[in-house]
N, C-alpha and C positions, 0 to 999 in steps of 0.2 A: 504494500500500500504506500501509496507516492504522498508524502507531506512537505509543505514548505512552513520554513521557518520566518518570522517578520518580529519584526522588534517588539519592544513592551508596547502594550494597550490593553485595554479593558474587554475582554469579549469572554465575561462570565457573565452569561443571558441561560436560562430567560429572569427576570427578575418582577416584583411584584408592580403591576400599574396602581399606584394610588392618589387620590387628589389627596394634597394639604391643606386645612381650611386654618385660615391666622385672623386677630381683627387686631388692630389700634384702636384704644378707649375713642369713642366719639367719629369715627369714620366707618364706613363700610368695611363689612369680613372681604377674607379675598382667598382667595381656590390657588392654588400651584400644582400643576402634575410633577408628581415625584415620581422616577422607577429606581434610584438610588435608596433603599430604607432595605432595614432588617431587622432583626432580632438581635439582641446582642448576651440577653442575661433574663434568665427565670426569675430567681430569685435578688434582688427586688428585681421587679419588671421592668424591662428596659427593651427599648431601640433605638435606630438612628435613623436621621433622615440625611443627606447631601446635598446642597444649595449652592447653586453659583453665589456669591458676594453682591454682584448685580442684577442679580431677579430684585423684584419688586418685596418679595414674600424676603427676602431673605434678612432685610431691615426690621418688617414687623417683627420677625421670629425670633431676631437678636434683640431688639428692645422690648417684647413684651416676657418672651419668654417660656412661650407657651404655644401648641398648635393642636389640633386634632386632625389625625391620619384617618383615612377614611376610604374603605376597600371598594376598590372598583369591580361592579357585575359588568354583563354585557352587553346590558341597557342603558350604563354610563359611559361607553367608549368614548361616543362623540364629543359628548362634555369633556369628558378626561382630556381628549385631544384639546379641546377649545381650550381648555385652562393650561394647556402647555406651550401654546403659542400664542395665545392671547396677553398679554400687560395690564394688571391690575393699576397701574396709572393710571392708565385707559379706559377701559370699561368696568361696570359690575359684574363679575361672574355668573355670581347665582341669577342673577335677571336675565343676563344672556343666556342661559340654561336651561331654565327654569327649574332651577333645583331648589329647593327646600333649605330654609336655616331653622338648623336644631338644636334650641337650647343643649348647653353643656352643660354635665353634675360638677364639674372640676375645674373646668377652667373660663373665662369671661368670653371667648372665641367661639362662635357655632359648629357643629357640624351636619353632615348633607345627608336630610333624614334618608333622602333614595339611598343612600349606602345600605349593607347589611351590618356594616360594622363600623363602629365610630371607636378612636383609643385616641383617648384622651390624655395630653402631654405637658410635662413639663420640662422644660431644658436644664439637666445638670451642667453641663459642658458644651462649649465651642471649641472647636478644635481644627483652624486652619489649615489645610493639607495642600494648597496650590490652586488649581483651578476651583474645586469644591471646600467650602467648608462642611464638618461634619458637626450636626447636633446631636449630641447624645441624652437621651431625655428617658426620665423617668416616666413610667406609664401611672397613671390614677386613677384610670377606671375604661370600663369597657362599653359600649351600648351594643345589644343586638338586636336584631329584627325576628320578633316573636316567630313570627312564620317558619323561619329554620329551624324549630324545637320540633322535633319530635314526642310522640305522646309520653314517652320517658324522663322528658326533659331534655336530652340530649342535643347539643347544637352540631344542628347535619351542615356547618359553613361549604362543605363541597357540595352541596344542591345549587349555592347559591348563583352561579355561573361567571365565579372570580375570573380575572382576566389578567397575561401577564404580558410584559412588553419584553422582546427579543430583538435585538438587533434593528431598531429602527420599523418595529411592525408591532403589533397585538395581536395577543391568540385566545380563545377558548380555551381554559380547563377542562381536561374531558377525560379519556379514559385510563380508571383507575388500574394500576399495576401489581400493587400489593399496598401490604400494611406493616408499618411498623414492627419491624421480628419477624417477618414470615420466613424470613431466608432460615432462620435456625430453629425454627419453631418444630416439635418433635409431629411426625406422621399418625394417624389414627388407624 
């Protein structure tokens, strides 16, 4: 099998599509598509988002301090797009959208009730890395959308039709492979 080698860059895809929703006290919230964000720590709960310096959002999120991440289905593509080439200078997101602001339990910021998942942020850290700065923020709380419970309670989040961005594209979540430990999971 024939491989070419090319210098350092980023092409660890596919990665998650999420809008960031920010507000500054007394102005309008404002939406950012992140697909830079992850997980970083269980316990306390924690993840990062990645922000150019020069995004619009990336001011609020340094001065207030606070954002809520908000999981993209595949009814919010379009949106998602919009808010990643669009400039909150510029226009109102959610109006251009028509997406929904969702009071937060945690933080003064809304988020976007069509989400199935809202996670609610606080920034411990900035941490400058060159083109992106990183926020690393502690998580506060969670929202879901009742509909994803199963009658157990259980939350079926892969019903939801999360969506992830690869390479300059979005895709469907779709067919499941295994589960967690299957690989060593003993035969019946």
């Amino acid at each position: 099998m024939a491989k070419q080698h090319w210098k350092g860059g980023n092409m660890l895809y596919p990665l998650p599509a999420v809008m960031v929703s920010c507000m500054r006290q007394g102005e309008q919230p404002n939406i950012i598509t992140v697909a830079w964000a992850g997980t970083v720590c269980t316990n306390p709960p924690m993840l990062s988002i990645s922000v150019r310096p020069e995004r619009y959002s990336h001011g609020i999120i340094r001065e207030t301090g606070e954002f809520v991440v908000n999981l993209v289905t595949k009814n919010l593509v379009q949106a998602t797009d919009y808010c990643g080439v669009k400039s909150g200078r510029d226009v109102d997101k959610f109006q251009e959208t028509n997406l929904t602001r969702q009071p937060s339990c945690h933080v003064s910021c809304p988020g976007i009730a069509e989400s199935p998942v809202n996670i609610e942020c606080r920034v411990r850290q900035v941490i400058p890395l060159g083109s992106h700065d990183l926020f690393l923020a502690d998580v506060l709380g969670v929202t879901i959308e009742d509909s994803y419970l199963d009658e157990k309670g259980k939350f079926e989040l892969n019903q939801s039709g999360l969506v992830t961005y690869s390479h300059g594209e979005y895709f469907l979540l779709g067919e499941k492979l295994g589960t967690f430990g299957y690989s060593v999971k003993k035969k019946k």
